[in-house]
C-alpha positions in Angstrom: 39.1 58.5 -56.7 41.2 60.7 -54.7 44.9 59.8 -54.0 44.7 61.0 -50.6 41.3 59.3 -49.7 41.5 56.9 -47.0 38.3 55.3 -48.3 39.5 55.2 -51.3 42.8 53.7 -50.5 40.9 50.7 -49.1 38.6 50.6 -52.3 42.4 50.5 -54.0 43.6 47.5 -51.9 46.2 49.9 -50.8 44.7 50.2 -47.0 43.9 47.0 -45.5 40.1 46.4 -44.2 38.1 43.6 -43.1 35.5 43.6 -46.3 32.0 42.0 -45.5 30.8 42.9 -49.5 31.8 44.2 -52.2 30.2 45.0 -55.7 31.0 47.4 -58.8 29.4 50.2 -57.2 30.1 49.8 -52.9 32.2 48.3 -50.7 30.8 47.7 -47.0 33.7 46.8 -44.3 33.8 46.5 -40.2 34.7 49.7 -38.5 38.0 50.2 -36.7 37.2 51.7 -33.9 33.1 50.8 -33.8 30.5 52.8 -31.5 28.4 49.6 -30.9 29.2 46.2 -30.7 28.6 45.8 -34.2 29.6 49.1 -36.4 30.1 48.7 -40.3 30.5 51.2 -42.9 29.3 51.2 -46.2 30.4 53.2 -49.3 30.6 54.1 -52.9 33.0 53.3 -54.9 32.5 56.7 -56.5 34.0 59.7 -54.8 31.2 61.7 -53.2 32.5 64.0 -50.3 29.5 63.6 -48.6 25.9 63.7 -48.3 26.1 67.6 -49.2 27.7 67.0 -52.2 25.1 64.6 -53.7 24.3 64.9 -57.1 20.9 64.0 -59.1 23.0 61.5 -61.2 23.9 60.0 -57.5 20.3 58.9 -56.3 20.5 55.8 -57.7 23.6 54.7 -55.9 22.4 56.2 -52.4 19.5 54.0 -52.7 21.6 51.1 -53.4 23.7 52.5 -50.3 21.2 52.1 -48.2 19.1 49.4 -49.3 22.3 47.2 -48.9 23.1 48.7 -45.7 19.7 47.2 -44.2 20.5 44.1 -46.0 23.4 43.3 -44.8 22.7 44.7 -41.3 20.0 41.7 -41.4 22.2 39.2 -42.4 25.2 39.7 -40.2 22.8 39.3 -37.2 21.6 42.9 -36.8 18.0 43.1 -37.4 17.8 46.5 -35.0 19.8 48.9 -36.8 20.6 52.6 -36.5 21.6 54.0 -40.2 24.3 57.3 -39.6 25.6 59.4 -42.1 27.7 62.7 -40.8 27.7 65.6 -42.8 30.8 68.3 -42.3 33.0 68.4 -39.3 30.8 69.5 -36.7 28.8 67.0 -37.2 31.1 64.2 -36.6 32.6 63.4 -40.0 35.8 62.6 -40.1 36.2 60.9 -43.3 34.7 63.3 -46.1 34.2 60.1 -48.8 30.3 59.7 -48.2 29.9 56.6 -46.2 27.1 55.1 -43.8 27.4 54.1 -40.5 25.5 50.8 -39.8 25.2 50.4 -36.2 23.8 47.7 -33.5 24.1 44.8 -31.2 22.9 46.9 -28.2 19.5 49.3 -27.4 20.8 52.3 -29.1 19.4 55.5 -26.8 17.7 58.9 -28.4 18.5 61.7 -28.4 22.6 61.6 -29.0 24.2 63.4 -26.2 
């Protein structure tokens, strides 16, 4: 963990967030400021920058990542669900602890603008 890693101050306890699971290996919690009526992240506990800093000793996790992601997207009413993860700045991440956007709760349009 990194000491100045948002994400990983809330995996700490030391940055308050409103936690929908939790495991030994992820930690999934509402967004703050979400882009659909319901927005949750979910994360490792590991510290992986990114998705560009994925390791072959990682897969395992990613695919737990995202397997729980559509899980719990089911069960907290989503069944229609767009999966996000940013990589770098210019693509919109802000945050560089890998993390995936679990979005919903409205017709979500393609292509992004």
């Amino acid at each position: 963990m990194l000491d100045n890693c948002l994400f990983c101050k809330i995996i700490k306890g030391e940055v308050p967030a409103r936690k929908i699971y939790e495991d030994d290996q992820l930690l999934a919690f509402w967004d703050v400021a979400p882009q659909a009526p319901k927005h949750f992240l979910i994360i490792p506990k590991k510290h992986i920058s990114g998705p560009s800093s994925i390791t072959a000793t990682d897969q395992e996790i990613i695919g737990a990542l995202v397997g729980k992601g559509a899980q719990l997207a089911a069960e907290n009413g989503i069944p229609d669900c767009r999966l996000v993860m940013n990589n770098g700045a210019a693509a919109g991440q802000t945050v560089f602890h890998l993390h995936l956007h679990v979005l919903g709760g409205r017709p979500l349009p393609w292509p992004l603008g």
